[in-house]
N, C-alpha and C positions, 0 to 999 in steps of 0.2 A: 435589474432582473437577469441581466446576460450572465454578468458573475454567477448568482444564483444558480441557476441552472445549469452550467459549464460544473460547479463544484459538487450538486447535487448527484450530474451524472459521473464524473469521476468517483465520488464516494462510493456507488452503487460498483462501478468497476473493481475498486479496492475490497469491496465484500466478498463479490464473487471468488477474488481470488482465493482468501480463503474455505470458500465453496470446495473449490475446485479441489482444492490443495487435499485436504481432508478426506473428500470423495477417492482422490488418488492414491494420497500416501497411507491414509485408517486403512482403506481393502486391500493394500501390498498389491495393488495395480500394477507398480512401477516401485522403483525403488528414488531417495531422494537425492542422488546424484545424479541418474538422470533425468528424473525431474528438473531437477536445476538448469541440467545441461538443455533440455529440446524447449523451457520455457524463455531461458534467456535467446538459445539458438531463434528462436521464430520470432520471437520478439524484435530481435538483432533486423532480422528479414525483412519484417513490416516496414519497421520504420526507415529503415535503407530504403525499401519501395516506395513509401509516402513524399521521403525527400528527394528519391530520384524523377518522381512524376511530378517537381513544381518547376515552374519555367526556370531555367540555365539551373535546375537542382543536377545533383548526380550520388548514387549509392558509392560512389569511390571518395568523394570531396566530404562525403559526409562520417566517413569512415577517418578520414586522418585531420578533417583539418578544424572537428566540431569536438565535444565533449574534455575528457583529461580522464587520466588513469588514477587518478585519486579516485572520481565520482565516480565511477567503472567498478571500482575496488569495492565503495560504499556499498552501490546496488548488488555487488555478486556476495557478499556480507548477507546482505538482506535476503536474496532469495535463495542461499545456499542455507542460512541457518533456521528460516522459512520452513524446508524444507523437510530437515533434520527434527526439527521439533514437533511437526506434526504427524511423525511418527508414534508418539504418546501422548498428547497431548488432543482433548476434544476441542470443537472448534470454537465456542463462546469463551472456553478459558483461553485457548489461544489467543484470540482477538483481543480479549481483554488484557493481556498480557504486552502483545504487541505492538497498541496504540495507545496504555499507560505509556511505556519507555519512547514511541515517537512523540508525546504529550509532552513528557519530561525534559527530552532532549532540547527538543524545538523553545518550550517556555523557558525552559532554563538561558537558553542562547537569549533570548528576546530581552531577558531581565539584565542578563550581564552587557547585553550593549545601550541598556539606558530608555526601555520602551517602556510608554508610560498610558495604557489604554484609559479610554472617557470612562464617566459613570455608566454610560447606558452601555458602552461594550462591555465593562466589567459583569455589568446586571445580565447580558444575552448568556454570557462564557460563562456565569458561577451556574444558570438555570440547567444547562445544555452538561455542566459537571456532572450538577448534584442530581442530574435526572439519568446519566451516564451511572453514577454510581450505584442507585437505585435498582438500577435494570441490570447490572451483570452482579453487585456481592451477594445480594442474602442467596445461601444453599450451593453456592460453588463450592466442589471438594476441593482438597488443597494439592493441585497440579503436581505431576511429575513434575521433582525438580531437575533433572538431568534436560529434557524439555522445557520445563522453563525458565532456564540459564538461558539457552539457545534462542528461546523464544524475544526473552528481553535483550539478547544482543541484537536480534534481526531489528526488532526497532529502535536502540538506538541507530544501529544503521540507516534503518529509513530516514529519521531523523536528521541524520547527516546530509546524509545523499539530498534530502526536499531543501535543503536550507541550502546546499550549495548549487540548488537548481532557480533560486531566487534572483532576476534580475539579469535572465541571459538573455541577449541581443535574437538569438536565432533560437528556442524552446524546442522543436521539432528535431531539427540539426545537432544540435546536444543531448536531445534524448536516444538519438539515434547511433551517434558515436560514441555513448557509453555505452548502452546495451551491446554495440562490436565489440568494445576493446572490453568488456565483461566475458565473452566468448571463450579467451586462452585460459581465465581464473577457471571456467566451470568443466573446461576439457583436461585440467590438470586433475581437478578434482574426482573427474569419472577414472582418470587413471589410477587415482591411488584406491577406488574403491571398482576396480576390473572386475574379480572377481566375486564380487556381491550383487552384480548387477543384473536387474528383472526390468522387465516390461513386456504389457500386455498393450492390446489396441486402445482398448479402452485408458490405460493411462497415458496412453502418448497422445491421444486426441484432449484429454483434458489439460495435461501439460504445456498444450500445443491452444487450444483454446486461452489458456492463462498468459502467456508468452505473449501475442500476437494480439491477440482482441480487450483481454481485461489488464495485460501489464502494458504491451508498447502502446495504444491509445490510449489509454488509463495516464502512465505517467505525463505523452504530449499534452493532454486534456490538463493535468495536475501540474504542470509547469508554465502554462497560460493564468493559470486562475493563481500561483503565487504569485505575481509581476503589480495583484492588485489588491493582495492579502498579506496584513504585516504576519510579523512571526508569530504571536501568539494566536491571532484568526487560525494562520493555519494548522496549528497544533491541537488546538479546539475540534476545528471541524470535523477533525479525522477521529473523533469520540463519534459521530453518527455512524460510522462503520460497523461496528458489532450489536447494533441496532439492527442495520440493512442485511448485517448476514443471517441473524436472528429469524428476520423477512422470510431471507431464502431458503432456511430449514424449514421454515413453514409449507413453504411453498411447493420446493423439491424433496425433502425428504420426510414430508408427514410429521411434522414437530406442533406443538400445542400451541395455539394462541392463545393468551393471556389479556384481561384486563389491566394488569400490572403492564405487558408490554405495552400496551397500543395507548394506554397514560404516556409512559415513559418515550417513546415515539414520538408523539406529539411536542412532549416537552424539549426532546432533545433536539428535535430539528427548527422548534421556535427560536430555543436559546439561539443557536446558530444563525438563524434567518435575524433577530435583531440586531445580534453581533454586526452581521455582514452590513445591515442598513447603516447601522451608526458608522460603520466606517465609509461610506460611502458618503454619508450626509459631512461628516467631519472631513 
């Protein structure tokens, strides 16, 4: 049940961010370079703070001697094209756009190294699909595709980035030292876009919310719970996400609730929850 709930609440982090994102970048709050830049910057922050506050930790040892500029590269991938795409793009089609291509990635990797799920995780993964599917195609228009280029590269990035956060000694400490060495990617990037650059309060507190509270906990939280989730669990689970942000437009921005969603809800986070058991019991 500890799994359970570690991934439950990371999903709910991964939603928000697209909350957030949309709230931001749809009202030209901010513009998405610097978005990139103040969510990766405080995110960088937190988790520096988290590991400098655990005994013999330090925000300096966690900066040079955890993470890799590959995974760095991955994450500033993901939240720079993140960013860029939700500039046209609404937020269900993005979501669904975005954890299709972390689906793909991730299951594709899983099949080519030889992963051979039970019947009864097969049976959780196809319910928690086909109730995925369900719930975001009938009546989506057909997305900006300048957006959703952008959109499907940010999750293959995710994709990358989760897979190569599978199985680190220190989870914390490598989340930590990639979101730093993420930092000089998104400060290049505000350079080449100097002069396009906005921001109000309001988007630098949600950029700043996303960074720090729903990305660097979000990812620590999501780096713990792979260590006991094979590849294709985690690839799955992350279809509850545009379920959860579905939630959130309900909740914060006046959006309909549906007997089609709260089916589709239910079903997707059963699949999931049997998935997780059978691999627990196996």
């Amino acid at each position: 049940m500890r799994l359970l709930f570690i991934t439950t609440i990371t999903m709910i982090a991964f939603a928000a961010n697209s909350v957030f994102g949309r709230l931001a970048l749809g009202s030209g709050a901010i513009d998405p370079a610097g978005y990139s830049l103040v969510r990766l910057g405080t995110g960088a922050i937190m988790l520096a703070l988290l590991v400098a506050m655990r005994p013999g930790g330090s925000a300096l040892a966690a900066r040079f001697s955890h993470g890799t500029w590959a995974s760095a590269a991955a994450l500033f991938g993901y939240a720079a094209a993140f960013s860029f795409a939700y500039l046209w793009l609404d937020t269900g089609v993005g979501a669904l756009i975005l954890f299709a291509c972390v689906q793909g990635t991730m299951i594709g990797w899983s099949i080519a190294k030889g992963e051979h799920p039970t019947t009864l995780e097969w049976l959780g993964l196809a319910i928690a699909f086909a109730a995925f599917i369900w719930l975001v195609s009938p009546g989506l228009s057909a997305p900006d595709p300048a957006g959703a280029v952008l959109m499907a590269l940010s999750g293959v990035a995710w994709g990358i980035y989760s897979l190569r956060g599978r199985g680190q000694a220190d989870p914390l400490a490598a989340t930590a030292g990639n979101f730093v060495r993420s930092v000089p990617f998104a400060i290049v990037l505000v350079a080449f876009f100097l002069t396009r650059l906005e921001a109000s309060a309001w988007g630098i507190a949600l950029a700043t919310a996303s960074g720090a509270v729903t990305s660097a906990l979000g990812y620590a939280l999501w780096y713990r719970a792979l260590r006991e989730l094979t590849a294709t669990q985690g690839a799955v689970v992350q279809l509850t996400v545009p379920a959860i942000a579905t939630a959130g437009g309900i909740l914060f921005m006046g959006e309909v609730l549906t007997l089609r969603f709260i089916v589709c809800s239910v079903a997707i986070l059963g699949g999931v929850a049997i998935a997780i058991l059978a691999r627990q019991r196996r």
